[in-house]
C-alpha positions in Angstrom: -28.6 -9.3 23.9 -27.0 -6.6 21.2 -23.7 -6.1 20.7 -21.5 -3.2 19.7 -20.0 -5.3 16.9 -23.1 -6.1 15.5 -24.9 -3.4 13.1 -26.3 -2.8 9.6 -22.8 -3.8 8.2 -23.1 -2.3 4.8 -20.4 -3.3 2.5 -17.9 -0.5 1.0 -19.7 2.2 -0.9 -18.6 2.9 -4.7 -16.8 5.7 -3.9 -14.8 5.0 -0.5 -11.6 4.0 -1.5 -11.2 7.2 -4.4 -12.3 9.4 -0.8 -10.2 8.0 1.2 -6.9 8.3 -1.6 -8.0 11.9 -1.7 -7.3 12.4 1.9 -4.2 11.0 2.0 -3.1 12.5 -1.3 -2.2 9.2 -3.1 -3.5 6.8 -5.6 -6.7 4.8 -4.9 -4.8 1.8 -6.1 -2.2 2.5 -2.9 -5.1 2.6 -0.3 -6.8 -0.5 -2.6 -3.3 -2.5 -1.7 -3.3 -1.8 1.9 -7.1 -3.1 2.4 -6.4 -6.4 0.7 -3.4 -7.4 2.3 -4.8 -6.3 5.8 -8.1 -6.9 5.3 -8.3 -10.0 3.2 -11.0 -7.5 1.1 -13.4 -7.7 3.7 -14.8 -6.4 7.2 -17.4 -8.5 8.4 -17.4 -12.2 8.7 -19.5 -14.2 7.3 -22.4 -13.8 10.0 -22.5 -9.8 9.6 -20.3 -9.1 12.7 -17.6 -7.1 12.4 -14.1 -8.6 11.8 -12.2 -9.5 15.1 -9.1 -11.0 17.0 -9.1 -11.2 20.7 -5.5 -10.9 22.0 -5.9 -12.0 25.4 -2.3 -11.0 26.4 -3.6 -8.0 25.9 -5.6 -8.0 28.6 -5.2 -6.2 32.5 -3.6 -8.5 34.5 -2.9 -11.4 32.0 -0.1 -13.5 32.4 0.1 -14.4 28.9 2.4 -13.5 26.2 2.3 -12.8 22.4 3.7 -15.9 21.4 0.9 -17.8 24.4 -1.8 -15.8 22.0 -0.2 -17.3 18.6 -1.1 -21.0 19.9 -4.5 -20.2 20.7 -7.5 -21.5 18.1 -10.3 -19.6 16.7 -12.5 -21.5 18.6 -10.9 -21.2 22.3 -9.5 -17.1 21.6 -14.2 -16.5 20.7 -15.0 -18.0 24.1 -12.0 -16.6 25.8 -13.1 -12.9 24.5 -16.6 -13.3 25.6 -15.5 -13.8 29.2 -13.4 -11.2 29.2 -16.4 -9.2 27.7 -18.4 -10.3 30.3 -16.1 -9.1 33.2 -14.9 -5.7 31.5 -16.7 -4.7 28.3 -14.1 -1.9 27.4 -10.6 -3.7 28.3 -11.6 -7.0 26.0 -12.2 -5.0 23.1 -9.0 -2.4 24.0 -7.3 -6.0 23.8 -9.0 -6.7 20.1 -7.8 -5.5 16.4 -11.2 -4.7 14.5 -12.2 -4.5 11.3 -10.9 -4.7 7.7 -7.7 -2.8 8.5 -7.4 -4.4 11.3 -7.2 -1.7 14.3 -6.2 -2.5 17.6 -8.7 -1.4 20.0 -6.2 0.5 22.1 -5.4 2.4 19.4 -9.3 4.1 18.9 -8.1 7.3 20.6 -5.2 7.9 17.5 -8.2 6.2 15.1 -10.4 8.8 16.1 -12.7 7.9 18.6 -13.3 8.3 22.8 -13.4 4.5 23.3 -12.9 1.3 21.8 -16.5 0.6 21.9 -17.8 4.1 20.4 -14.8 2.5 17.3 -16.3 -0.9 17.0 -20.1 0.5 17.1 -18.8 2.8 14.0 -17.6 -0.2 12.2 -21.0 -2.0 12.7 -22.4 0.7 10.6 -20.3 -0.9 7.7 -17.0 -0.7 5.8 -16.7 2.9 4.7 -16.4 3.5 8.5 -13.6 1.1 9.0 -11.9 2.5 6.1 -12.4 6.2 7.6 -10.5 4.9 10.8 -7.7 3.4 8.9 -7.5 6.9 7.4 -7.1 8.7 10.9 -5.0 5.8 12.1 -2.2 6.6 9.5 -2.1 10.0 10.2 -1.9 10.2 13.6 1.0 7.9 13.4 2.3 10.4 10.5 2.6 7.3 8.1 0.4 8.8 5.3 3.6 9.8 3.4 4.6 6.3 2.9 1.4 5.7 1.4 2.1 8.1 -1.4 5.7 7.0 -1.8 4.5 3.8 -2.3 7.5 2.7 0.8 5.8 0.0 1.5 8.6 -1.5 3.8 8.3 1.6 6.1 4.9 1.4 5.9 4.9 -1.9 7.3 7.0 -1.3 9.7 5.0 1.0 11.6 1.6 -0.5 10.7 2.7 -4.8 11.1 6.2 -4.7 13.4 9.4 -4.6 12.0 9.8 -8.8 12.3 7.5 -8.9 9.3 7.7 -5.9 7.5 9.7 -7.5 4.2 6.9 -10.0 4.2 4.0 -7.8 4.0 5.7 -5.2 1.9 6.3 -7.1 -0.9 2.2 -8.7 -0.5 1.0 -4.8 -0.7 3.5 -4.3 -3.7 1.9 -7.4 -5.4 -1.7 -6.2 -4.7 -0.6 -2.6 -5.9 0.4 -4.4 -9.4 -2.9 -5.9 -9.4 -4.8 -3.0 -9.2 -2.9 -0.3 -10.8 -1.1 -2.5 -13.5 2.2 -1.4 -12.9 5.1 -1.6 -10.5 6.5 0.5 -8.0 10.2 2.1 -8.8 12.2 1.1 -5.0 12.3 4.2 -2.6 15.6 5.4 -2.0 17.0 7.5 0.8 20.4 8.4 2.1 22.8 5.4 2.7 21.1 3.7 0.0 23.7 2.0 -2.0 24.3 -0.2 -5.7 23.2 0.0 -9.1 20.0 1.6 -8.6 21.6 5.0 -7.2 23.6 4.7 -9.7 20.7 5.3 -12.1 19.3 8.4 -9.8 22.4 10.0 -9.7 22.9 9.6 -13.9 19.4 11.1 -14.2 19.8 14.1 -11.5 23.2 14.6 -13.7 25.8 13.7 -10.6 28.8 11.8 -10.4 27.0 8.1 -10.3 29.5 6.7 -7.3 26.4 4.4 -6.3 26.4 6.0 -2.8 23.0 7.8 -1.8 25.3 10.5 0.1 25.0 14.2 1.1 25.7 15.2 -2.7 22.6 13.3 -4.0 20.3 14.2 -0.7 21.3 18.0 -2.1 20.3 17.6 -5.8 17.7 15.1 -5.2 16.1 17.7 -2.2 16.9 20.6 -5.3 14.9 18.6 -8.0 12.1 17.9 -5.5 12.0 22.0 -4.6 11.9 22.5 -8.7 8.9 20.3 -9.1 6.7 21.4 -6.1 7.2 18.0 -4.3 7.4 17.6 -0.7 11.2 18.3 0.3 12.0 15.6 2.0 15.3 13.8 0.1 13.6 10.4 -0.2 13.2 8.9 -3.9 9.5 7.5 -3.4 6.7 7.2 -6.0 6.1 11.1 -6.8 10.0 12.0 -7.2 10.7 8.9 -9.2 7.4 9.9 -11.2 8.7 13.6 -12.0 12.2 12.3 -12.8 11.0 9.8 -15.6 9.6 12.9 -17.1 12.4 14.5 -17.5 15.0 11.7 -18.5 14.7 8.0 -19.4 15.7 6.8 -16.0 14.7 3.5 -15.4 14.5 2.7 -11.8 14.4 -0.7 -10.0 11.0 -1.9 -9.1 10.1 -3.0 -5.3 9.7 -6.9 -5.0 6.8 -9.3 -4.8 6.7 -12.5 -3.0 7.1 -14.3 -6.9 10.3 -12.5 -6.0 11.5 -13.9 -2.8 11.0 -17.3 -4.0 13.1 -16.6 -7.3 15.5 -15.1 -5.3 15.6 -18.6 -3.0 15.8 -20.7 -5.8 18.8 -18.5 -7.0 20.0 -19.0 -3.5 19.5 -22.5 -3.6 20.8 -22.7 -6.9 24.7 -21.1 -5.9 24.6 -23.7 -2.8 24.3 -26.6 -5.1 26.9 -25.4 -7.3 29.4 -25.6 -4.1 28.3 -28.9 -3.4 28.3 -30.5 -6.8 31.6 -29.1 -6.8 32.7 -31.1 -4.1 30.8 -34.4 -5.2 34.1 -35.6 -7.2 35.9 -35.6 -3.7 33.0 -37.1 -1.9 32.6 -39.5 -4.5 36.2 -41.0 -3.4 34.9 -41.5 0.2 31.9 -43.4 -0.8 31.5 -47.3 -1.3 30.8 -48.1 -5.0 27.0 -47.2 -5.5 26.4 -45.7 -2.7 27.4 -42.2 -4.3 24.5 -42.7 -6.7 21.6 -42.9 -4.4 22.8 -40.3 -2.0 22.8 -38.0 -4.5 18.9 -38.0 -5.6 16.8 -35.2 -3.6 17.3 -32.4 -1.3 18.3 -34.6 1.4 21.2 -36.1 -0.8 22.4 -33.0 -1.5 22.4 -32.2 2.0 24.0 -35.4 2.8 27.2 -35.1 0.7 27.8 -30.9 2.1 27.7 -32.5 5.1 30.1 -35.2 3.9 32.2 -32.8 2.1 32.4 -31.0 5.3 33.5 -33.8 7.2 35.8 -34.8 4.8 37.6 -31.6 4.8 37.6 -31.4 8.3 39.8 -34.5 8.6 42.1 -33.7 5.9 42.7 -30.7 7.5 43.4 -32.2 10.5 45.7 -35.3 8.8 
């Protein structure tokens, strides 16, 4: 028996990803990102057939939820999707993401196809297809702007759910490093607030109050009309592109996960500081020796805030 997800699954062709930045109008290393953090590089397992994950709460009539789906193995969710194939062909693919990028089948119509199935049989053909899909995806959900801001976060957003969005954002910004060999400047909008406006507003030649207000949507909305950019009063890859240009504005640079570990450790770091602070004091409570060994390892540490906690709980209360 032949299935839809089943074809000549070619891999991509030399010059799919430079097409595909064209349509969008950003750089092929922006569009190279996206497909390695959604697609893992690739979109066809191992045996040829197209990449797939049944989402059986999904499904007409299930009773399940998304976080039922999350417990389910690889193994079980293959033979659950093949029964629900069996009983309704259409509805257990609807209730599938596909390929590299990942597409729901429910979302084939804004993808660019009648049906889920007429999507997956396109992908079969191989992985210039599924890259073509992703394409018309993004801009039916008018997130192909974000793209060539390099707003990775917003992309996300939109394109994983806001729960994860930080998480993925800085993966894409990491993959964007490896294939362009540079960072991305952070996107800045009105509200935005800190040093980094601060360094926009000193390059645009305002008063640098750090606050991304109406002042700095007007001149950053003027320099964007000067330089033939889209007017839009966001500070994405382009604008921050033409202001480097003209000044020696040095913009912050979006994060990578390498960054939200150092900025745990940093985290971490301040916490211990408040507790070694309080080790004198909970040194006083403790028999003799007993200090010592509490305070090796996270669980020490964690041991005497406690303790401390306790301990000014009841002189509080003395």
């Amino acid at each position: 028996m032949s299935y839809p997800w089943k074809g000549a699954a070619q891999p991509m062709s030399p010059e799919a990803f430079a097409n595909a930045a064209a349509r969008v109008g950003c750089e092929e290393a922006a569009i190279r990102a996206i497909w390695d953090v959604e697609a893992a590089g690739r979109g066809f397992w191992a045996d040829g057939t197209v990449k797939d994950r049944f989402e059986p709460h999904h499904m007409p009539g299930s009773k399940l939820n998304w976080r039922d789906s999350l417990k389910i193995g690889t193994s079980r969710r293959k033979t659950m999707f093949m029964e629900a194939y069996r009983r309704d062909p259409e509805a257990a693919m609807r209730a599938t993401s596909w390929g590299g990028p990942q597409i729901m089948g429910f979302n084939c119509e804004a993808a660019g196809f009648s049906t889920a199935r007429e999507m997956v049989e396109a992908m079969a053909t191989g992985e210039d297809a599924h890259l073509d899909a992703f394409v018309s995806l993004i801009e039916s959900w008018g997130i192909a702007w974000a793209l060539r801001a390099h707003d990775w976060l917003s992309f996300a957003s939109r394109y994983n759910g806001s729960g994860q969005a930080p998480v993925y954002a800085r993966k894409i910004e990491k993959a964007y490093r490896r294939h362009s060999g540079k960072a991305s400047a952070a996107v800045l909008r009105a509200g935005a607030r800190g040093a980094a406006v601060k360094e926009l507003q000193r390059a645009l030649g305002i008063a640098d109050d750090g606050i991304f207000g109406p002042e700095t949507v007007r001149r950053v909305e003027e320099f964007q009309r000067s330089e033939g950019l889209s007017v839009d009063g966001v500070v994405g890859h382009k604008t921050w592109t033409a202001i480097k240009a003209k000044t020696a504005a040095k913009p912050d640079t979006q994060p990578t996960p390498s960054d939200d570990i150092a900025d745990k450790v940093k985290k971490w770091g301040a916490t211990a500081a408040v507790v070694s602070g309080t080790a004198s004091g909970v040194q006083e409570w403790l028999p003799s020796g007993a200090f010592t060994v509490l305070a090796y390892g996270a669980v020490g540490l964690g041991l005497i805030a406690a303790t401390a906690f306790l301990i000014q709980h009841f002189r509080k209360r003395a």
